[in-house]
C-alpha positions in Angstrom: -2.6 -4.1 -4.8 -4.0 -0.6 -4.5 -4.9 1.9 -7.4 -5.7 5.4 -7.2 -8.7 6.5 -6.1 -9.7 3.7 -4.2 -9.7 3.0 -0.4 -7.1 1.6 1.4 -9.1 -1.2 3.2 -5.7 -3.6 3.6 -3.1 -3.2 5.7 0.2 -6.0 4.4 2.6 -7.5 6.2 5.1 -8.7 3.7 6.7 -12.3 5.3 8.9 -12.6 1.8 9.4 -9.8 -1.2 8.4 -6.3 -1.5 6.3 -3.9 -2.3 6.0 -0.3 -3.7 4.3 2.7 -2.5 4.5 5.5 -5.4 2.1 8.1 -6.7 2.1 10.0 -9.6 2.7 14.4 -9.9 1.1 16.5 -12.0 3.7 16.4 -15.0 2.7 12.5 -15.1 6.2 11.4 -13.4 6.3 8.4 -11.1 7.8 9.0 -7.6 8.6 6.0 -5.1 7.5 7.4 -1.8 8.4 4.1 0.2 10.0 0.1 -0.5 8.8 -2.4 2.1 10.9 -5.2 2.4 10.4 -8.4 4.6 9.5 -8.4 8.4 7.5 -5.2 7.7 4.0 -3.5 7.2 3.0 -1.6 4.5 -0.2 0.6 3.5 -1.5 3.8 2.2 -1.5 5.1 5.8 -3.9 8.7 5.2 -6.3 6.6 3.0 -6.5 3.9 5.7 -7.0 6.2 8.6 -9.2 8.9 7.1 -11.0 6.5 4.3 -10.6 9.1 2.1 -9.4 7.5 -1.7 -5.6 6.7 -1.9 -3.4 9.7 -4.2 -1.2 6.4 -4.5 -0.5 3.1 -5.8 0.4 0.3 -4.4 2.4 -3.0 -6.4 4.8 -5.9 -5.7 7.7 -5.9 -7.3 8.8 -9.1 -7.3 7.0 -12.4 -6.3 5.7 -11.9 -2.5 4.4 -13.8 0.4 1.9 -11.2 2.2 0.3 -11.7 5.6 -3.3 -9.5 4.9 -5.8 -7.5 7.1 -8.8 -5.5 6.4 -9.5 -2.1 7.7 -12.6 -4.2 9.2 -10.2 -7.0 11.0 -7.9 -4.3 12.7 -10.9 -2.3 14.2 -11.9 -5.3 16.3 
């Protein structure tokens, strides 16, 4: 849902499921920085803001019903 490197143009809202926010270190080790679970938003919040490319990764962990908007969508 977002790879490293890229932008973080969408900002979930996660109706049913969850998602993961993790990065990677230097010594290749995965860390979980955040779980979202239902009636919440998640993003890369620094990569949204500044549009600067994401140092994290994004994924669903198990089958989820998102509410989506761009970075586009919220400015207006």
């Amino acid at each position: 849902m977002l790879e490293y490197g890229t932008v973080a143009n969408r900002l979930f809202f996660i109706n049913k499921g969850c998602l993961r926010l993790y990065y990677s270190n230097d010594d290749q080790s995965i860390i979980t920085r955040f779980m979202a679970f239902e009636n919440t938003f998640l993003t890369s919040i620094v990569s949204f803001i500044s549009r600067e490319p994401s140092t994290e990764y994004i994924q669903a962990v198990e089958a989820s019903e998102l509410l989506v908007i761009t970075y586009e969508d919220f400015l207006i």
